[in-house]
N, C-alpha and C positions, 0 to 999 in steps of 0.2 A: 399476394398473401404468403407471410413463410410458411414454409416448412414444419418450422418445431415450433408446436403451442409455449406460451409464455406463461409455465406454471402457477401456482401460486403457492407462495415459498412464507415464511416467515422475515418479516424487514425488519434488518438490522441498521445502527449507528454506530458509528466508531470516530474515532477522529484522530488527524495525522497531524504532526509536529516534525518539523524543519529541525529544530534541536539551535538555533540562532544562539548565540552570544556574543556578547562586543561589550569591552571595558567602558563604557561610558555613562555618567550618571542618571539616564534614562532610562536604562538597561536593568528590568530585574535578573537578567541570566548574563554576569558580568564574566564570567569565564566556563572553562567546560567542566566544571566541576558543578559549577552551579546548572549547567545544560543536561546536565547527566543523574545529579541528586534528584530536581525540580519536575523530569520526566519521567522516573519511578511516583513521586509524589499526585502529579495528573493522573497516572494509571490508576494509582489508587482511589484519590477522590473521582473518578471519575463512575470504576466499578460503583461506589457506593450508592452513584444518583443512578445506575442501573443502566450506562452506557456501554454497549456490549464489545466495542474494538479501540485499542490501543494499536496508533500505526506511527510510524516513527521513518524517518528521509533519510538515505544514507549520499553522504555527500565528501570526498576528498579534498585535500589541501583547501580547507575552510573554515572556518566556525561554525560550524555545524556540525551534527553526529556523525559519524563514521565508523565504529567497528560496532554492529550490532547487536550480537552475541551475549555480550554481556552483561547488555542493556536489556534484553531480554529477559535473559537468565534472571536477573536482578528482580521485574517486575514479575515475573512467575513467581517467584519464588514468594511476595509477600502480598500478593492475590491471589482467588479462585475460582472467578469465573471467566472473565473479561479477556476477550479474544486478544494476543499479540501479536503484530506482525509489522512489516516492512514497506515502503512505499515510496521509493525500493530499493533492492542493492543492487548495485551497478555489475552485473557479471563481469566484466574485462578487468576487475581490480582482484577477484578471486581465485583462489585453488580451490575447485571444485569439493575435491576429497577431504579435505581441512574441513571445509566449513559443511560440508555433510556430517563430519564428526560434532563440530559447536554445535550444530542445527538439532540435532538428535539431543546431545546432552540439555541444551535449552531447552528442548521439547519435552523430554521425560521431568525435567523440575516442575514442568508446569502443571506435572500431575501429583502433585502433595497432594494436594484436595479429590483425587479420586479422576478415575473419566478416563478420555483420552487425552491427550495433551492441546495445547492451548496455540501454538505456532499456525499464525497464515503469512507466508513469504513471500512478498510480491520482489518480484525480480525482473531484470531486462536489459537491454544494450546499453542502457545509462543516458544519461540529458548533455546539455554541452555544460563545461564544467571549467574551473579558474585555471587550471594546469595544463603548459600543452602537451600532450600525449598519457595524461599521469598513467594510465594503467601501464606503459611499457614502463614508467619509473620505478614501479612496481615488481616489474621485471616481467610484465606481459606483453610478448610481443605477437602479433599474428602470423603464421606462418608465412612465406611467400606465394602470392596468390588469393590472400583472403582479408576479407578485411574484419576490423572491431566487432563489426556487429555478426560474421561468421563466426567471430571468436570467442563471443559471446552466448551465441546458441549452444556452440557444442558444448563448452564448460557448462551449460544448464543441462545438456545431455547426462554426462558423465555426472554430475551431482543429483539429479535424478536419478539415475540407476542408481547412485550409490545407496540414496535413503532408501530404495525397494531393496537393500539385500543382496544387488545384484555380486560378483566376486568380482574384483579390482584391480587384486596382488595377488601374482601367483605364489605358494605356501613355497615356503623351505621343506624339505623331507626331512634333513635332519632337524629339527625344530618339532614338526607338526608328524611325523612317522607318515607323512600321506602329499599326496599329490592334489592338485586342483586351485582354484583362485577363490582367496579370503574377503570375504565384505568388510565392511568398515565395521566399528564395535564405538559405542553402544547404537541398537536398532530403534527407530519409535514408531511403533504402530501408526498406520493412519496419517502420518506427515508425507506422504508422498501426494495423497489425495490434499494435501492442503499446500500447494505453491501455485502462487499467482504471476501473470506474466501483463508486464506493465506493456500497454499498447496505444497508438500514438494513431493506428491508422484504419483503414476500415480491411484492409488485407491482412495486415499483422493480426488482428483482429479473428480473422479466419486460419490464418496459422495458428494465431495459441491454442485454438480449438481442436484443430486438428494432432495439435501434440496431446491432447489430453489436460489441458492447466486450464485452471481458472483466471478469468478475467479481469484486469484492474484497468479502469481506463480515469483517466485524469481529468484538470480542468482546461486540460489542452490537447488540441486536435493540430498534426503537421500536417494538414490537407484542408481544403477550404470547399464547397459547392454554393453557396453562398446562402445556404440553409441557415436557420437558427442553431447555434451549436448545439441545443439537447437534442433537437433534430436530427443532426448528423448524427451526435453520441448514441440516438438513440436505433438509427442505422445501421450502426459497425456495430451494438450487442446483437440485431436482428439475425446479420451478418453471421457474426458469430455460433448463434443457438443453430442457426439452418446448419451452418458447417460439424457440429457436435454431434446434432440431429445422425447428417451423412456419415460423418466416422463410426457413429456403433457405440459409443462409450455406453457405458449401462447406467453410470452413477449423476445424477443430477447436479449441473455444475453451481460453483457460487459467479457472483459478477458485482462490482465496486464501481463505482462513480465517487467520482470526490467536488465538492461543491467550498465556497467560501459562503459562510453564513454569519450574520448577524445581527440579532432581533437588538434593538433599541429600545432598551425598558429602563435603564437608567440615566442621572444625570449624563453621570460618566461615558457611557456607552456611545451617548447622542456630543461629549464633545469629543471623543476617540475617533469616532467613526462615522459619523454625521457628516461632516465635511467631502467624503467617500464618494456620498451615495450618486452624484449627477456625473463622475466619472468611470466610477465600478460598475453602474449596475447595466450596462449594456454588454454584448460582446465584443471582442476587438479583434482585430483581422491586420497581422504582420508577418514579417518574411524572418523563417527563424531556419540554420542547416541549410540556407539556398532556396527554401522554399516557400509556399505563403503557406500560414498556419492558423488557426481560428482559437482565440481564448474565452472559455467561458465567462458570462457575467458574475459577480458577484451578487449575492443576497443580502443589502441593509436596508432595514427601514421597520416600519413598527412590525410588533409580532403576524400580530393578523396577515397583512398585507404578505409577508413575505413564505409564511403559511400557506397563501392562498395559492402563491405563484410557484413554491417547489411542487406543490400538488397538482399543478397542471402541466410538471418539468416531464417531457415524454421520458428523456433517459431514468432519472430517479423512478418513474413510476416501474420500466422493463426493466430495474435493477433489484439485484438481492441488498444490498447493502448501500448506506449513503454513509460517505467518510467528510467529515467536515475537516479542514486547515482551520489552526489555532494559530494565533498571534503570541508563541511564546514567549515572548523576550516579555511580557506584560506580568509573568508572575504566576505562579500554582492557583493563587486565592483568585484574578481575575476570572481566569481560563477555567477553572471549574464553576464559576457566577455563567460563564457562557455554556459550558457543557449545558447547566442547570437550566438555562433562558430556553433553549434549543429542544430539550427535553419535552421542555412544558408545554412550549409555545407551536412547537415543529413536529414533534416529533408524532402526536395525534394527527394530522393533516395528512400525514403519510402512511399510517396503518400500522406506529412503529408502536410498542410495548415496553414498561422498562423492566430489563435482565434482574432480576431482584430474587 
């Protein structure tokens, strides 16, 4: 039995975007311009059908998004409800104290419409990626002794303390008439409570807890027991809460699962994605980093049926939040036809409400 009862929380939807594009005439996102315009534009329609999270992939030397900031910034700016965040940025490409400064200035745009600010930042050691070594290209190298992924946590160290306030730089006297160490400038309330840590395992899992972060876990497990993957997924939150439980935190955490979903209601839909469903819709089990790793099934097939089966998904059910992957390269107008299907079709089965 755990530990920490599994509250009952209000459930959220949001959905995450790769930010794809490639010049080819299949392609509605034929460059990054079109990648970059088109994902302001989802945000938008997507607030409107009352979908509560805007999540967006950051990904180097690729066609895909990559500086987040102010892609953020962007969609804050001409929305006012709908959650934004990351999923995720690869810590070993960043300067912590920079992007505590974007992070904050993103954050405060996002309160034009009143409140607190709108930023959930999921963050982590990164996936494996087209570039070899890019983050040292970058000019990040690990010290001697540690590797990416130590180099990784601490840069989320130090960018954490910075959004708390903590002092950084110690002041000039001639400058500042005074002694002591300056925080970063501008501050945003309440974004320290909202960074998430992208986790892969059922121990990482128990470390993010223990730092105090909220949870994003994916449709990929780097560890296998040969469990049903919501099974496992839904393991490593359990994991998780009992670990939160034992550190003391006082504030009730958020926790993300991300799921590929798609209801088949139109012609279109069933000849896009029909063809999918006898190879997607199981889980799959390969060796990814050196090790075996577990991939979630995908969700296609008529509304009902797949309705029926997130709802008996054990991780979606001990989750606060279910983030769906969009097929963007398909276009604004498809991908909000899917937000819309999802809404309708999914999103009552699971106790979700639209943000309106």
């Amino acid at each position: 039995m755990s530990q920490a009862a599994v509250p009952r929380v209000k459930k959220r939807i949001g959905f995450l975007s790769f930010g794809h594009w490639h010049p080819s005439p299949e392609s509605a996102t034929r460059t990054g311009a079109d990648a970059l315009v088109q994902s302001i534009e989802l945000a938008v329609a997507a607030e409107e059908l009352g979908i509560d999270g805007a999540f967006y992939r950051v990904h180097h030397f690729a066609r895909q998004l990559a500086s987040p900031f102010p892609l953020l910034a962007a969609i804050g700016a001409r929305t006012s409800r709908i959650e934004i965040g990351t999923g995720v940025i690869d810590m070993r490409y960043e300067n912590p104290l920079y992007m505590a400064e974007e992070a904050a200035a993103a954050d405060l745009i996002s309160t034009h419409s009143g409140g607190e600010g709108r930023l959930q930042l999921g963050v982590s050691r990164g996936s494996p990626e087209p570039a070899l070594n890019g983050a040292h290209t970058f000019g990040f190298v690990p010290p001697e002794g540690q590797t990416d992924a130590d180099l990784a946590r601490a840069k989320t160290e130090l960018f954490r303390a910075a959004i708390a306030g903590a002092g950084v730089a110690p002041a000039d006297p001639k400058m500042t008439g005074s002694t002591g160490a300056l925080p970063i400038q501008p501050q945003s309330p309440g974004l320290a409570d909202r960074i998430w840590w992208g986790s892969g395992t059922r121990a990482t899992a128990q470390w993010t807890a223990e730092q105090g972060m909220n949870l994003m876990s994916s449709t990929l497990l780097t560890e296998d027991t040969g469990v049903p993957f919501d099974e496992l997924q839904a393991e490593q939150i359990e994991l998780y809460r009992d670990a939160w439980a034992a550190a003391g935190w006082e504030r009730t955490p958020r926790i993300s699962v991300s799921r590929s979903v798609i209801p088949l209601v139109t012609d279109r839909d069933r000849e896009i994605f029909g063809p999918r469903m006898a190879d997607d819709t199981r889980d799959q089990v390969g060796f990814l980093d050196g090790g075996l790793a577990r991939f979630g099934k995908s969700y296609i097939g008529e509304p009902d049926a797949i309705a029926a089966e997130l709802a008996q998904d054990a991780a979606v059910a001990a989750s606060d939040t279910l983030i769906v992957t969009v097929p963007n390269q398909l276009g604004v107008d498809y991908n909000a036809h899917l937000l819309a299907s999802i809404a309708e079709h999914v999103g009552p089965a699971i106790g979700w409400e639209p943000n309106l």
